[in-house]
C-alpha positions in Angstrom: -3.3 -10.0 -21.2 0.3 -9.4 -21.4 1.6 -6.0 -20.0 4.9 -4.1 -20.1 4.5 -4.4 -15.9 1.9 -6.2 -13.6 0.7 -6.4 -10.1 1.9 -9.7 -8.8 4.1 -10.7 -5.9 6.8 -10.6 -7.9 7.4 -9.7 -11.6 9.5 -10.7 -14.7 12.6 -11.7 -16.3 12.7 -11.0 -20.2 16.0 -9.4 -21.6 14.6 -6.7 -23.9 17.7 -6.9 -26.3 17.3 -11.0 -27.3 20.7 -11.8 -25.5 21.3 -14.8 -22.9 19.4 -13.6 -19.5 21.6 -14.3 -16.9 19.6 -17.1 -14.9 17.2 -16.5 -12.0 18.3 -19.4 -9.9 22.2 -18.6 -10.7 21.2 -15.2 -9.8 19.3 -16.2 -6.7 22.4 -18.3 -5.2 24.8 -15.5 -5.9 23.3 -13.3 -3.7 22.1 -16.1 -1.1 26.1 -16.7 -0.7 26.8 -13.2 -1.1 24.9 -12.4 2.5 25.8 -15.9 4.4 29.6 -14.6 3.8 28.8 -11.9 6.2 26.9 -13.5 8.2 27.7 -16.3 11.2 25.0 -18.4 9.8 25.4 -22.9 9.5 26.9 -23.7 6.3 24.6 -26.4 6.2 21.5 -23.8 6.4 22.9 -22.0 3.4 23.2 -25.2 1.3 19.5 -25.9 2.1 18.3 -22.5 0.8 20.2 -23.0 -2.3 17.7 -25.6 -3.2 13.7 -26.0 -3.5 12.1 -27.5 -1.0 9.9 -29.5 -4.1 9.3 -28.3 -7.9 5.9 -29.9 -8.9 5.9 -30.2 -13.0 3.0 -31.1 -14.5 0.8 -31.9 -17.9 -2.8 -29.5 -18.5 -4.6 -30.5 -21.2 -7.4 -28.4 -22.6 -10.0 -28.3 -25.3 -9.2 -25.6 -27.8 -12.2 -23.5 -29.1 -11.9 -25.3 -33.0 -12.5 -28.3 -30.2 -8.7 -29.5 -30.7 -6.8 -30.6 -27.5 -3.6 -28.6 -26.2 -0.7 -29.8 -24.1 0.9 -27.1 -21.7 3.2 -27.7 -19.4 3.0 -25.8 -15.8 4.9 -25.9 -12.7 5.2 -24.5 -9.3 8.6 -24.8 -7.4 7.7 -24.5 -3.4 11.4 -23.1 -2.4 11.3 -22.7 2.0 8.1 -22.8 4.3 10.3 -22.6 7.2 8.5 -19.3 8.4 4.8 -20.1 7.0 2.7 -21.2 3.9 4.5 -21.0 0.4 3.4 -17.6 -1.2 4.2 -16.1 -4.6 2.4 -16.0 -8.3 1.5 -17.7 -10.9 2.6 -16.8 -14.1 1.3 -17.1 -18.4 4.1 -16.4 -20.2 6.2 -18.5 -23.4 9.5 -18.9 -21.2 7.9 -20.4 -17.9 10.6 -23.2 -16.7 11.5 -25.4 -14.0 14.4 -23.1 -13.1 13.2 -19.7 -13.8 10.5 -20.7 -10.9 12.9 -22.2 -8.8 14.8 -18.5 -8.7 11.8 -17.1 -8.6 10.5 -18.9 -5.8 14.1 -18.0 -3.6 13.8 -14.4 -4.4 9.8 -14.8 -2.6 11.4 -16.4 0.5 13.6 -13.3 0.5 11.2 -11.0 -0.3 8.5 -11.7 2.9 11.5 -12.4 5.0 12.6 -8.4 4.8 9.2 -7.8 5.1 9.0 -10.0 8.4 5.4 -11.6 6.8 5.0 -15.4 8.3 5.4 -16.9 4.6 8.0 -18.4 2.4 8.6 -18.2 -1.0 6.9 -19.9 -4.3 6.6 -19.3 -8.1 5.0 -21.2 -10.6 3.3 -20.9 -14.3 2.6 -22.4 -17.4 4.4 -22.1 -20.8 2.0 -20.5 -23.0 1.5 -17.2 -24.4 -1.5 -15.9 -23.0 -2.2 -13.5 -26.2 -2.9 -16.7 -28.1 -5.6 -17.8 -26.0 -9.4 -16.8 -25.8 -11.5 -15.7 -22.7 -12.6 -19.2 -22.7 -9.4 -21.2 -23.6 -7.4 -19.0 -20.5 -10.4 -19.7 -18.1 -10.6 -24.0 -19.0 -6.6 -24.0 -18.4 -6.7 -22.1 -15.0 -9.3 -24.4 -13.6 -7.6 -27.5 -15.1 -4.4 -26.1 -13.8 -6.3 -25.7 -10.5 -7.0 -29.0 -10.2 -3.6 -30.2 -11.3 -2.1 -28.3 -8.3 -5.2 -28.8 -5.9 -2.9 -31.3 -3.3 0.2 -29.0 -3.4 -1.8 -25.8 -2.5 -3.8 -24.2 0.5 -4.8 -21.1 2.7 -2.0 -22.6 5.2 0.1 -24.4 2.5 0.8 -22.6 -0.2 -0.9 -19.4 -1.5 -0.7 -18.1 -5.0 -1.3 -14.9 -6.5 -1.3 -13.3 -9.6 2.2 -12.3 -12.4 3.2 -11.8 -15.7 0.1 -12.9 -17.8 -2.4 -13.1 -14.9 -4.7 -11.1 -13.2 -7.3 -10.9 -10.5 -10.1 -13.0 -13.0 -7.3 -15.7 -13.4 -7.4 -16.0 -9.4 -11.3 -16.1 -9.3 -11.2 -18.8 -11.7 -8.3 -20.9 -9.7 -10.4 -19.9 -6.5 -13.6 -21.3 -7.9 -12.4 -24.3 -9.0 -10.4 -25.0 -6.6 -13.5 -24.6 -4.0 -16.0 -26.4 -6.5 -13.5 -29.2 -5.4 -13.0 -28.9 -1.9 -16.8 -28.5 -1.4 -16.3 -25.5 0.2 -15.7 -21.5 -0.4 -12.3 -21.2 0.7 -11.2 -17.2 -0.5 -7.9 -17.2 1.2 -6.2 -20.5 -1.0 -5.0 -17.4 -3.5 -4.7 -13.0 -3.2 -4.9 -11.1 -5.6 -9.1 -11.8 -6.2 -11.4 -9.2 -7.1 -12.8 -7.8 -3.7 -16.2 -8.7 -3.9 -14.8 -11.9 -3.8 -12.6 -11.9 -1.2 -9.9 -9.8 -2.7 -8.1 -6.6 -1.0 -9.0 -3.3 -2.0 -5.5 -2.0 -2.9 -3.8 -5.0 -4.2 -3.3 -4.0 -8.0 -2.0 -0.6 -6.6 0.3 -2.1 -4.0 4.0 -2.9 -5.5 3.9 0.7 -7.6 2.7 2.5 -3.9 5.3 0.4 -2.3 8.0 1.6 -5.1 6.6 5.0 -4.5 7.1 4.6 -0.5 10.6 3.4 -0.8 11.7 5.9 -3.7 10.7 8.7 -1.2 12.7 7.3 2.0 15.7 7.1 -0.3 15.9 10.2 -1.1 15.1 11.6 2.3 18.1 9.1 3.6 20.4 11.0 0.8 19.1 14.3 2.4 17.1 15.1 -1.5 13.7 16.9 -1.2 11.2 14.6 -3.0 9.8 18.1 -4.4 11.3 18.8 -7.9 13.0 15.4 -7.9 13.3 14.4 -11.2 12.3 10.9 -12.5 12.7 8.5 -15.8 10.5 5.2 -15.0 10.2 2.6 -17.2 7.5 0.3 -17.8 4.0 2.1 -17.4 1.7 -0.8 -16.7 0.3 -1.5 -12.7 3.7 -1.0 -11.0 5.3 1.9 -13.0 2.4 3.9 -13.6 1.0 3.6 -10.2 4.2 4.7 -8.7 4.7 7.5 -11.1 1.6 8.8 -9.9 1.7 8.6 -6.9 5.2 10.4 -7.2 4.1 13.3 -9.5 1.1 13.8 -6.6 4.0 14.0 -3.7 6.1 16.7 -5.9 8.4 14.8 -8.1 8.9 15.9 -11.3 8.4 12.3 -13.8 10.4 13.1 -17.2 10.0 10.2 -18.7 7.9 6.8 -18.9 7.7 4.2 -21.3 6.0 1.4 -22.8 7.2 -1.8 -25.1 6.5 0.8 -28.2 9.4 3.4 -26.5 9.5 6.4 -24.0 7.7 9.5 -23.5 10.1 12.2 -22.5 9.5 15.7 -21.1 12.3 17.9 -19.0 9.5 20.1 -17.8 7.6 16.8 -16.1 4.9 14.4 -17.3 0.8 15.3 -16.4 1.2 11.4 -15.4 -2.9 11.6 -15.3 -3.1 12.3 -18.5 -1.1 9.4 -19.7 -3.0 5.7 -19.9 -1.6 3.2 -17.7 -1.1 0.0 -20.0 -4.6 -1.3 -18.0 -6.1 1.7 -19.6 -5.1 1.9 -22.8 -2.2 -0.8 -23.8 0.7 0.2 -25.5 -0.7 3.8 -25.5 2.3 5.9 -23.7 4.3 6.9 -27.1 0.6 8.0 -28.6 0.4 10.8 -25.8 4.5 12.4 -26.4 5.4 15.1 -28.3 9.5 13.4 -27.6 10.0 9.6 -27.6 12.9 8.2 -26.9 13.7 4.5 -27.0 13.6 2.1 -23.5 17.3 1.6 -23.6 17.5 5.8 -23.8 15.1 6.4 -20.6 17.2 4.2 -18.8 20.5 6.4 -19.6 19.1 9.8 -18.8 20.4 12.3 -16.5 17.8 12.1 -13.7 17.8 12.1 -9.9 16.0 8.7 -9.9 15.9 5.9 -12.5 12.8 3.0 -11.7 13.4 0.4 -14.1 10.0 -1.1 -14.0 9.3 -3.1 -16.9 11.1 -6.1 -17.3 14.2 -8.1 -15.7 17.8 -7.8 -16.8 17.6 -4.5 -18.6 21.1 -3.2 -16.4 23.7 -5.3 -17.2 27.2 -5.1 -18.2 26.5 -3.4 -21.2 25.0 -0.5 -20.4 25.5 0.3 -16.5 28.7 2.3 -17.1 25.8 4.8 -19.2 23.5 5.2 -16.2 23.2 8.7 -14.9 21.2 8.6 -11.9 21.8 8.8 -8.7 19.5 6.3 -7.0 17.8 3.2 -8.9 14.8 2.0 -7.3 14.5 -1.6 -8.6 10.2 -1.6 -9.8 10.3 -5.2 -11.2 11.8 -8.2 -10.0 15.4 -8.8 -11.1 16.0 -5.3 -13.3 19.9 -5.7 -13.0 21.9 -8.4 -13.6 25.2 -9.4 -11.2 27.4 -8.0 -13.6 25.5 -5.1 -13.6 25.0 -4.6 -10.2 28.7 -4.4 -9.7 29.5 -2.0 -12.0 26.6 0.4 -10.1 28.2 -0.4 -7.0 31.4 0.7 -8.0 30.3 4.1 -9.3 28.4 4.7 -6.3 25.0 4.3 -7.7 22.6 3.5 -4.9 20.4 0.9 -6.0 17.7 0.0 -3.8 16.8 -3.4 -4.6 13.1 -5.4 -5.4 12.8 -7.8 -2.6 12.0 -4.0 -0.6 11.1 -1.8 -3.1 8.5 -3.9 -4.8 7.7 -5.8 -2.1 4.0 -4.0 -1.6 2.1 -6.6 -3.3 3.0 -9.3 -1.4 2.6 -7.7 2.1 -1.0 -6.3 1.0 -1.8 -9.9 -0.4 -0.7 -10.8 3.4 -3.5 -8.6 4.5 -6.1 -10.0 1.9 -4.9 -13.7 3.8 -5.6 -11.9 7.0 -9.2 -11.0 5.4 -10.1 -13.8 4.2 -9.2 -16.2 7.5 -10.9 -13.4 9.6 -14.0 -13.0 7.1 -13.2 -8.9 8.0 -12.7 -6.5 5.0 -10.5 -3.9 5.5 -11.2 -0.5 4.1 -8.8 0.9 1.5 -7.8 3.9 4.1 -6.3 1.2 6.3 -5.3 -1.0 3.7 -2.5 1.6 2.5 -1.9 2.5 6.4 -1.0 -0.5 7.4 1.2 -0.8 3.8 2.6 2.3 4.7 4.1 1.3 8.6 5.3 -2.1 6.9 7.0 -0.1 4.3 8.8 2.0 7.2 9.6 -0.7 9.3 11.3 -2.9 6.6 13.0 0.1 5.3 14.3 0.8 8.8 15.3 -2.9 9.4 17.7 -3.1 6.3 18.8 1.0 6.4 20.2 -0.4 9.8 22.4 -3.3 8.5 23.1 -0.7 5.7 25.1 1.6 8.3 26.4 -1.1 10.2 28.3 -2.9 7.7 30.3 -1.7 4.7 27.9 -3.2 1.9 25.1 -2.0 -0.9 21.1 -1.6 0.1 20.6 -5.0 -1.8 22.8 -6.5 0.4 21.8 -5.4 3.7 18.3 -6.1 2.4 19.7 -9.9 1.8 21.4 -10.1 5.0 17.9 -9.1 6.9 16.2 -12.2 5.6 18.8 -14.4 5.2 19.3 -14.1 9.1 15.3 -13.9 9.7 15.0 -17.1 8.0 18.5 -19.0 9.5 17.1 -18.0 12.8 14.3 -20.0 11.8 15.9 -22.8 10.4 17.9 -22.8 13.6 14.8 -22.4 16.3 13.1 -25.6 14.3 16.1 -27.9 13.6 16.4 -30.8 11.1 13.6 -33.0 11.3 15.5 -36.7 11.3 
């Protein structure tokens, strides 16, 4: 169930090497402070966003097939509603904690606030390694989880979607359940459903499309023709190999793409329809290459544009110095670490960050909200219309503060929400 990339609101936070991962909620408040500095924002505002709002922990019990019971633990850290329901995934994955949600669950508020959506930010999961489950086990955990969480969420409370371990029959099952309780049908308590149930035709595709979006813009604001462009992306599952696609189709030239088996690598370009996305084959990338290289390699070649789109904290200190392209067009959520970050900076390696670049499956699991409160489908021609002007519009709103103010993309990006959501803070007050 696992993949080396998913389509969720967000994404993951695995170091590929086994070292310490630099923490999502350390992480999270270091570039919260970063943009308040340069901003005229309350102190006391700033000080509330570096905390959750509430982190719900809680116990799911569930019968194993060999009719054993199972303890897991899940959670779901609620981080600011300030500007509308709670919004982000749901993750299955080992290392699920209390503070990798809470991070998580800042970087959401962040992430709809550049994209001006009326939600806040959420994350939440359960510790368990979905590869050791059946069909059966994963489906009696998800509707135990469901009800676990049944008071905390809600179509207008808090909406969650799908991430790392999940996927679109994880949400009908939370849906369902989650209904059988309420008494009611009630589609728009998660995104990220299969359409005939609610769902939005283009959700799976959305964050790569979105990555694909903003990977074009940036080179068109560096004055590069997206024609002959070359490419190294890594991760090939929903995000990478959707936005490698749609790339190769607009006349970039993709040289390399990997999987968690190592990277396919061609000067000449990649036939990206000919290679299996990890939803169509898993772990099938390095089968189809006549070169493989390994994923720390693909991320050090000599390329126009480098989309790390795999896992989280694969740039860091170690190996930023090594990076030779120009642009790096962050696919999953947290790809480069602080220290990381800074070296990039200082070389002058544009690096246009997640809470834009990947930010197309949240705003298209806005629209599937939008669906399901209005009982309207949309078609998929609209769908990726409407993706497309939000795309623009957020990329125009942070490429403004980017020329106003001596700082990096992911920090212009930062200071658009941060002062969308302390505007909002400000216009509702403190309630006593």
């Amino acid at each position: 169930m696992a993949s080396s990339s998913s389509s969720h609101d967000d994404g993951t936070e695995t170091t590929p090497d086994g070292s310490e991962p630099e923490s999502a909620v350390e992480t999270a408040r270091r570039q919260l402070q970063g943009a308040a500095d340069r901003l005229e924002i309350d102190p006391n505002i700033v000080e509330r966003l570096k905390h959750p709002t509430k982190v719900h922990e809680v116990t799911v019990p569930i019968e194993r097939d060999d009719g054993t019971v199972e303890l897991f633990t899940g959670y779901r850290a609620q981080h600011d509603s300030v500007r509308g329901p709670y919004k982000g995934g749901l993750r299955y994955h080992p290392d699920v904690s209390r503070d990798e949600c809470v991070g998580l669950g800042m970087w959401m508020t962040w992430k709809c606030a550049v994209m001006d959506l009326p939600f806040g930010g959420a994350k939440g999961g359960i510790a368990v390694d979905p590869k050791e489950l059946s069909d059966g086990e994963t489906e009696r955990l998800t509707r135990r989880f469901a009800e676990e969480l049944r008071e905390v969420i809600g179509p207008t409370v808090d909406i969650p979607a799908p991430d790392m371990g999940t996927d679109p029959r994880t949400m009908a099952w939370l849906m369902d359940a989650y209904s059988m309780q309420e008494g009611e049908t009630i589609a728009g308590v998660v995104t990220g459903k299969p359409p005939v149930i609610g769902g939005s035709e283009g959700r799976e595709e959305a964050p790569g499309r979105s990555v694909a979006i903003v990977t074009e813009l940036a080179c068109e604001y560096y004055d590069r023709p997206l024609e002959g462009t070359t490419v190294a992306i890594q991760g090939y599952g929903s995000v990478g190999a959707n936005a490698a696609r749609l790339l190769d189709d607009w006349g970039a030239k993709i040289v390399a793409v990997s999987d968690v088996n190592g990277a396919m690598y061609d000067p000449d370009g990649i036939d990206t329809r000919a290679v299996p996305s990890h939803d169509e084959e898993p772990e099938a990338v390095t089968d189809h290459a006549d070169t493989v290289i390994g994923n720390e390699a693909l991320l050090t070649l000599d390329v126009d544009v480098l989309v790390p789109a795999a896992l989280g904290n694969v740039i860091t200190e170690e190996n930023a110095d090594a990076v030779a392209a120009d642009i790096v067009v962050e696919g999953a959520n947290g790809p480069t670490t602080s220290a990381g970050d800074a070296i990039l900076a200082d070389r002058g390696v544009q690096v246009i960050p997640d809470i834009l670049a990947n930010a197309g499956g949240v705003t298209v699991s806005y629209f599937e909200w939008l669906q399901d409160i209005n009982r309207r489908a949309w078609s998929l021609e609209r769908v990726n219309e409407e993706l497309e002007a939000e795309m623009n519009a957020a990329w125009a709103a942070v490429r403004s503060e980017f020329d106003a103010r001596e700082v990096t993309w992911r920090e212009a990006a930062y200071v658009v929400a941060l002062s969308r959501v302390g505007e909002a803070h400000e216009a509702r007050g403190l309630w006593p």
